[in-house]
N, C-alpha and C positions, 0 to 999 in steps of 0.2 A: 504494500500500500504506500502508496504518496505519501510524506508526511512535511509539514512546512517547523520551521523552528518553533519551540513549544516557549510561551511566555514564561515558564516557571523551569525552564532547563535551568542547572546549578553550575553549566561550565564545567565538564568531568574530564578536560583534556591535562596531560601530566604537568605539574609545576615544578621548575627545576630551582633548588636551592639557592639561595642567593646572601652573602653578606659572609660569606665566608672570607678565612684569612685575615691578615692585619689591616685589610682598607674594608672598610663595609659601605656597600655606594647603596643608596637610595636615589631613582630617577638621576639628577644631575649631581648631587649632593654629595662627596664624599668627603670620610673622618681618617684619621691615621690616628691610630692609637701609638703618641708620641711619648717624647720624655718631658713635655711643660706643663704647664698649669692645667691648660685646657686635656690634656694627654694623659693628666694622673685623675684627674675629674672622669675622663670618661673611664679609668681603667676601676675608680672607685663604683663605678653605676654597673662596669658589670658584674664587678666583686660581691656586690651587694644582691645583684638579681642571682646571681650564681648559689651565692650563701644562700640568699632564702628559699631558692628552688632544692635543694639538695633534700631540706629539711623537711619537705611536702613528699609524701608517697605516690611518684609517679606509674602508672600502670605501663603495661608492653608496649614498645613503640610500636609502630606501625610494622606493617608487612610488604614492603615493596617489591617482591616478586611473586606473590602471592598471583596464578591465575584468575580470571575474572572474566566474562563475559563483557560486549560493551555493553552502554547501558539501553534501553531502552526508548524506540523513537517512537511519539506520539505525535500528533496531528498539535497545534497550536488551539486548537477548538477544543480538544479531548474535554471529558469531565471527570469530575476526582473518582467517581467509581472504575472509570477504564484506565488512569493513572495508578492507583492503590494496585488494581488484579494484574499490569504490564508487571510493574515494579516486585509486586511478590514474586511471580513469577524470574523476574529477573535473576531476585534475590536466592530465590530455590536452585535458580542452577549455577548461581557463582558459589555457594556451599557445597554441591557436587562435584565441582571444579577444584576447587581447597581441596576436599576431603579426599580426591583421585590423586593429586597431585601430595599427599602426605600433610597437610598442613593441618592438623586434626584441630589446633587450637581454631583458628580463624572460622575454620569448619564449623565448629562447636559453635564460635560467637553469635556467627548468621542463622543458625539454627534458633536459637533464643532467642533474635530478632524477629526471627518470620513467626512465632510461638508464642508471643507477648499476648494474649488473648487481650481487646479491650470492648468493654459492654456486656451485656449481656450475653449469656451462651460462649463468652467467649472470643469474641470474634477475632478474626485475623488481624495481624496491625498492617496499618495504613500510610502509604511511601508517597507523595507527589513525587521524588524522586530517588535512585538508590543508583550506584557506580561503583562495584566492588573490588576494582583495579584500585595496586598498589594502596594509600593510606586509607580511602575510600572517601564516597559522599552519601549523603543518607539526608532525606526533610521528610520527617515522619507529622503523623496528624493525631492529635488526641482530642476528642471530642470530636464533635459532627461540623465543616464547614459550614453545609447547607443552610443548620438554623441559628449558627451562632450569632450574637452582635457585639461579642467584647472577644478580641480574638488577640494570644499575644503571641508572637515568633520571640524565641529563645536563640540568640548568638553563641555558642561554646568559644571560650578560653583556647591556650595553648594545651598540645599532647591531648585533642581531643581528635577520635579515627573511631575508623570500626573496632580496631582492638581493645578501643578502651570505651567503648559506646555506652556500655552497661550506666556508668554514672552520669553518665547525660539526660538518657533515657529516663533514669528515676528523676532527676531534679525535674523534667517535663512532666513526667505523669503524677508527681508529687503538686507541681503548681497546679496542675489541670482539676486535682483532687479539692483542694482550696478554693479555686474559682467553682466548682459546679457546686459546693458545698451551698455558698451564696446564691452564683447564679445561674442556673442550669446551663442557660443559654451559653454555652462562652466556650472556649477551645484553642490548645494550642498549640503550635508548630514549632516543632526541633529543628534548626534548620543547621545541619552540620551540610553546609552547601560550598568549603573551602579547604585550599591544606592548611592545617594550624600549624605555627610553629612550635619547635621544640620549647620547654620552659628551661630547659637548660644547654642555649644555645644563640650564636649571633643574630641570626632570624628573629628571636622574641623581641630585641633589643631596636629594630627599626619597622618602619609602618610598609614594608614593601609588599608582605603577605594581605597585608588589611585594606594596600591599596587597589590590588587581584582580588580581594574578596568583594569590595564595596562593588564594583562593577558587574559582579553574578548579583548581590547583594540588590540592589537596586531594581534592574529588572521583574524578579521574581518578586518583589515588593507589588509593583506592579500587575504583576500575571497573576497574584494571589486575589487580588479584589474582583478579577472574574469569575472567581470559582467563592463570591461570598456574598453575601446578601448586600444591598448598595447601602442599608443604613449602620453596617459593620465598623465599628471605631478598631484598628490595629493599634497594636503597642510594641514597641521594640525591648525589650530585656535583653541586656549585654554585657558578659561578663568576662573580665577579666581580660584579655588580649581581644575578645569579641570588642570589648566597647572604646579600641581603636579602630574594627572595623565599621561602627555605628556611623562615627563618628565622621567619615570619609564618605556615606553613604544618602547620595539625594534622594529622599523621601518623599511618595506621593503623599498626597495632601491628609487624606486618611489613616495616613500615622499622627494620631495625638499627641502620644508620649512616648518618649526614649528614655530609658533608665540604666545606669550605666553603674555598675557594682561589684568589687574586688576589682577597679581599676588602676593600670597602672601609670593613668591619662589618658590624651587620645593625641597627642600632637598639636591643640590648640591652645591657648594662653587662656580664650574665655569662652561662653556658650554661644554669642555671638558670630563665633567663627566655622562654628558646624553647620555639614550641607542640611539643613534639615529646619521645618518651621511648626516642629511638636513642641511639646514642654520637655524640658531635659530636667531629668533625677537625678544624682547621684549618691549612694550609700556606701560605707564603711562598717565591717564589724569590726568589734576591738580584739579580738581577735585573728584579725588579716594576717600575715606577715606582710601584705605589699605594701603598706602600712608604712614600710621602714624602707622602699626602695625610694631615690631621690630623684624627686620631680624636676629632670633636666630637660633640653634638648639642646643638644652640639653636633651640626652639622648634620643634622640626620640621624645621631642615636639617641633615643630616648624619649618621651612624651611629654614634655611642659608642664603646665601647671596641675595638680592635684583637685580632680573633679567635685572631690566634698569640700573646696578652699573657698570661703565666703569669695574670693578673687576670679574663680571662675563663672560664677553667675547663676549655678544649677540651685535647683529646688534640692533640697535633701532629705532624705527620708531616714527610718530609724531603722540600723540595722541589728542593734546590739551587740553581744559581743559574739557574732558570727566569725567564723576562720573563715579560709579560703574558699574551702569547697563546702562550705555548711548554708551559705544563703535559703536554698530551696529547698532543706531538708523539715519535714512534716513539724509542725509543732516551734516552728520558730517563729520571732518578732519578724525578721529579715522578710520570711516567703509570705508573713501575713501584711507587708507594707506593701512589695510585688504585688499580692494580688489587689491592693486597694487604688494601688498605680492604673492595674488593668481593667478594674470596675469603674473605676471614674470617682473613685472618695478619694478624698484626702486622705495619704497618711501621716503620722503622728510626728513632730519635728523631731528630728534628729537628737539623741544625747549630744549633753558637751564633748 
């Protein structure tokens, strides 16, 4: 069958590494990590991300020869139910693929993916998109598009793939848990739609990967509002290296609110400088580590001002004393501020 380019494709063509070595270039911008001020400045900002990344439990990197099917092509009209059965489908034979080719683990992951029963009975889980080559892409659906009208797309951090999907997945269907509690109506999308970088690596340290991601990113922003009801309010949740790529990413109008949380900046000095004309969030737990990395930017490495800094201009919300990866976990202040982001209440001002 003919198929025309799909409004919500995630870009699943290979990303090849960049910032490697002792010059790290971003677009035209490059850094030399020297012996002067500026050179011990930046060798302290990686010291710093390094040290606190060590101390975080990083899951399995990725699999980069892992066979895979490509992904699947849809018609730009398609609807989420003929996306969702491509996509399983997809997903079912790049697990065959793994599993033939000896990769028992990856094999295993995709299986638990396609197996996540949600709703009723059980049901199958739900892909707009999946690309099982090398670190993967995956925009899974929680809740029902069709009737939603408070709908949030979740950004994942660095060392986020399908090897490590499992924690992703919960912190979405944990939020999804919270919003239907209130409002049934509501639903939300994982969108692991880019390659993250390493958390402990030159990649995390410049916005090159975020500024490849903002550009799937946008798009499918877009492609998502045909597949929703028209009086549907989106919300962007971005976390951690996600909310560099928020941050880069022009927003159709139907994005309210951006919330931007375990950020390590985004590259901009203030809220006025992001592509984007929602309300912007920002949260910190006190228990972060990023917390303690330093809000620079020299030449390209690093992200500017600190998004919970009266100086940046964001709304802020109360995280408490959330760690890194604990924002969206059940029974927190943090995922009950999120959801009140995504319902359209106020949440409660921020601790000192």
């Amino acid at each position: 069958m003919t198929s025309t380019s799909s409004p919500i494709d995630t870009g699943t063509g290979a990303v090849a590494d960049t910032g490697a070595g002792t010059g790290t270039t971003t677009g035209r911008s490059t850094t030399r990590i020297g012996t002067g001020r500026h050179g011990r400045t930046v060798r302290g900002l990686l010291a710093a991300l390094v040290a606190a990344a060590v101390v975080v439990p990083v899951s399995a990197a990725a699999s980069p020869r892992v066979p895979a099917p490509a992904p699947a092509v849809l018609a730009a009209s398609a609807d989420a139910p003929s996306r969702y059965a491509a996509n399983l489908a997809n997903l079912g034979e790049a697990e065959r693929m793994a599993r033939d080719a000896g990769r028992a683990g990856r094999a295993e992951r995709l299986r638990e993916m396609a197996r996540a029963g949600q709703g009723p009975g059980g049901a199958p889980a739900r892909f707009l998109a999946f690309d099982g080559r090398g670190g993967g892409r995956a925009v899974e659906v929680f809740g029902d598009l069709d009737t939603a009208d408070r709908i949030a797309v979740l950004i994942p951090g660095s060392d986020t793939s399908l090897d490590t999907y499992g924690r992703f997945r919960a912190g979405a269907a944990s939020l999804q848990e919270r919003l239907r509690a209130e409002h049934p109506r509501s639903a939300v999308v994982a969108w692991l739609g880019y390659d993250t970088p390493g958390t402990v690596s030159t990649t995390v340290l410049t916005a090159a990967r975020a500024d490849r991601a903002a550009r799937e990113l946008g798009p499918f922003l877009t492609g998502l509002q045909g597949l929703t009801r028209a009086d549907a309010r989106l919300s962007l949740l971005c976390h951690s290296y996600g909310s560099v790529v928020c941050a880069r990413t022009p927003t159709p109008e139907r994005v309210s609110d951006m919330a931007l949380f375990g950020s390590p900046g985004t590259g901009a000095e203030r809220v006025s400088e992001l592509a984007t004309r929602a309300r912007v969030w920002a949260g910190r737990g006190g228990g972060d580590w990023i917390g303690g990395v330093p809000h620079l930017r020299l030449g390209g490495i690093g992200f500017a001002t600190d998004p919970v800094d009266p100086a940046f201009g964001a709304r802020v919300f109360d995280a408490a004393d959330a760690g890194h990866s604990d924002y969206l976990k059940p029974g927190t202040t943090s995922l009950d501020s999120l959801a009140r982001i995504v319902l359209g209440t106020t949440p409660e001002a921020s601790r000192a």
